[in-house]
N, C-alpha and C positions, 0 to 999 in steps of 0.2 A: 287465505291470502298470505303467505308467507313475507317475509320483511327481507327487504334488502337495507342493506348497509350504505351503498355506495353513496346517497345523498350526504347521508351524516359525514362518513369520511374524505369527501371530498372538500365539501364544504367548511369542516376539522383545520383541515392544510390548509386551506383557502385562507383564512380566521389567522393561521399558527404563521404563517409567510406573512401577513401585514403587520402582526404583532411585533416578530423579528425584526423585518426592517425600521419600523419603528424604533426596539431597543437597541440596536445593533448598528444603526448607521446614525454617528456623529455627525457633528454641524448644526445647522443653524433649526430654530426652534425654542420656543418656552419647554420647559421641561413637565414644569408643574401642571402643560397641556397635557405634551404629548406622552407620558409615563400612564396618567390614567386611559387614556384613547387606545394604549397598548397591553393593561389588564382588563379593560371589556373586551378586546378582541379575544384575547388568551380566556377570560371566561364563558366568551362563546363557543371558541374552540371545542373546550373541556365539558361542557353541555354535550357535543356532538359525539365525541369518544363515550363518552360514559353512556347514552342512548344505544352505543353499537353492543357495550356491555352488560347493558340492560339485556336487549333485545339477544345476544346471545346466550347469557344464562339470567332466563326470566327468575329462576327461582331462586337467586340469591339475594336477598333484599339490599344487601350491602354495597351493589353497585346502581338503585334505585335511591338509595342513601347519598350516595355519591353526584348525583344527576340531580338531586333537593340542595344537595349542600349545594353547590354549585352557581346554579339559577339562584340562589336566595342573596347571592351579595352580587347582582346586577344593578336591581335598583339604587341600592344603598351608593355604588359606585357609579352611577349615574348620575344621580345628583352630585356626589363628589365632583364629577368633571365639570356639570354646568357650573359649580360654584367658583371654581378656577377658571374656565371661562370667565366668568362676571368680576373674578375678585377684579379691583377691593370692592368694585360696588354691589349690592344686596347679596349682605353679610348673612344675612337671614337664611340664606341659601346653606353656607356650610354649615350653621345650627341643624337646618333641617337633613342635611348627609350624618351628621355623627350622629341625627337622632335616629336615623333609620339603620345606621350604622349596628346601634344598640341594639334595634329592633330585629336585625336578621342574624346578631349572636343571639340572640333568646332562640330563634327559629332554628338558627345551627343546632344549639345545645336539644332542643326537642327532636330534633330528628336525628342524633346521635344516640341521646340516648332512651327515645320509644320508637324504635324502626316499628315495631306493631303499628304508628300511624299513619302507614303507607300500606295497605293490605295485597294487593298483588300488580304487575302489568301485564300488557298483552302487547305485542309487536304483528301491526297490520302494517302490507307495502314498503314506506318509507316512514312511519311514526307509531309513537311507541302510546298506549293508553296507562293512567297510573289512577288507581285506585284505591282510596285512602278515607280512613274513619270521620266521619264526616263533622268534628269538631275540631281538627288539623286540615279539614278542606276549605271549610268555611274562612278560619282567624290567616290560612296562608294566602286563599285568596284574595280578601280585605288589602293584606298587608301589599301585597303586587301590586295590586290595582291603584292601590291608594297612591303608594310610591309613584309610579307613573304618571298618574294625576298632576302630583304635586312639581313633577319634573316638566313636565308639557307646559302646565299654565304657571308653572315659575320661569321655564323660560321666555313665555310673553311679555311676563313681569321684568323679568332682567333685562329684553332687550331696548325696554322704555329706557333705562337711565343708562346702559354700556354705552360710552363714547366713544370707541374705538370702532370704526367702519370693519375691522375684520372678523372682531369679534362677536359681533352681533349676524354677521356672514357664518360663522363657527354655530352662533345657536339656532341659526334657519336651520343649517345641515342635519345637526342633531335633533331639532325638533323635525324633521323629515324622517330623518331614521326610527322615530320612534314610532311617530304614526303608518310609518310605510311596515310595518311587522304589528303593531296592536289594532289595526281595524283589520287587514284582511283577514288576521287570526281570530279576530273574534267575528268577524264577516261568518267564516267557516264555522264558527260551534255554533250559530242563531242558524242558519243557513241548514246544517247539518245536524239535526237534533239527536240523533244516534250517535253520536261522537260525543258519548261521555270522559271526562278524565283523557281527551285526548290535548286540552290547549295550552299546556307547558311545550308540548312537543310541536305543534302547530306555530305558537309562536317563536318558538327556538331556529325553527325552518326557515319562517316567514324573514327571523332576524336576521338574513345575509343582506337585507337593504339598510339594517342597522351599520352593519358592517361597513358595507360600500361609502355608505353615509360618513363614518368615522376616517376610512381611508381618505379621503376628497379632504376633511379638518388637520390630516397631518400633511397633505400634500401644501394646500393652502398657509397652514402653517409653517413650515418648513421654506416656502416659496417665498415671501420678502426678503429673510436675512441673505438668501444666496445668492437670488439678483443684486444685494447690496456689495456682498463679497466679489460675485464676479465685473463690476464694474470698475471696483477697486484695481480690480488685476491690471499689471499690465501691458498694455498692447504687444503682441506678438509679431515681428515683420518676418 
């Protein structure tokens, strides 16, 4: 079954246009939101190129290197965002960002320098399988999971005490976007038991509802100050 690209690259641009308009269009907005809202998109982006260059030259591990490094500071800037979201309330949240912060430089620095702990891929259709020594499979998996975990039910936590009606509208989104890419993806690996080392790539796919998710928090974001700004304006006869 030969592998096509066109998902990945599509979906790439898709990711790299929300991100842009994000950094690139001034005006109204928190920063300290929408900056990180616009490095997960760029990180999903760059998930999806590096997949195209996986799957073009399987045999170089260095662009399987590239696609680990990549995916590994999601989580970590995920809870980042919920935490700016929430600030100032549950502070505990950005303890828990630099701590996993910490956690996917160790994972960086392992997979820079034993690429041996990634032993080969395979590109079926639209997703790529990655095959890896199974004490770098187990401690990366943990570390994902757990991340995610920690972002899901910290943000039910957070939305107990955030007092601000839109911000707590910011962590439904997100908590949407998470779930809408982590259950169908792992839907798929239980569902699908032949699909080893395929659910980096399953969920990196699944993540364009992450995406959507994200876009709707800078729209919403962005949407108060400019209705404020344009009412200010005025009247034109």
């Amino acid at each position: 079954m030969t592998y096509s690209p066109i998902l990945a690259v599509v979906t790439g641009l898709l990711e790299v246009a929300a991100a842009a308009w994000i950094f690139v269009r001034r005006g109204s907005g928190r920063r300290r939101i929408l900056y990180p809202l616009g490095v997960i998109l760029l990180l999903l982006a760059g998930y999806q190129f590096a997949e195209v260059a996986v799957c073009g030259s399987p045999e170089r591990k260095l662009w399987t290197q590239l696609a680990f490094l990549d995916i590994t500071w999601l989580p970590p800037m995920g809870l980042w965002l919920g935490s700016r979201i929430a600030a100032p309330r549950a502070r505990w949240m950005q303890i828990a960002a630099l701590a996993d912060m910490a956690l996917a430089l160790g994972f960086s620095v392992w997979i820079l320098v034993a690429p041996e702990a990634m032993t080969r891929s395979v590109c079926q259709l639209v997703v790529a399988r990655y095959f890896s020594k199974e004490a770098f499979e187990v401690a990366y998996g943990l570390f994902y999971q757990l991340s995610l975990l920690v972002t899901i039910f910290g943000g039910a936590a957070a939305m107990a005490v955030i007092e601000k009606t839109v911000d707590r509208k910011h962590w439904a989104n997100f908590q949407t976007g998470l779930l809408g890419f982590l259950l169908p993806a792992l839907a798929v690996r239980i569902l699908v038991p032949e699909t080893d080392g395929i659910l980096p790539s399953v969920m990196c796919h699944f993540a364009v509802v992450l995406a959507a998710s994200l876009v709707v928090i800078a729209l919403r974001e962005r949407a108060p100050a400019a209705k404020t700004a344009a009412a200010r304006r005025p009247a034109v006869h």
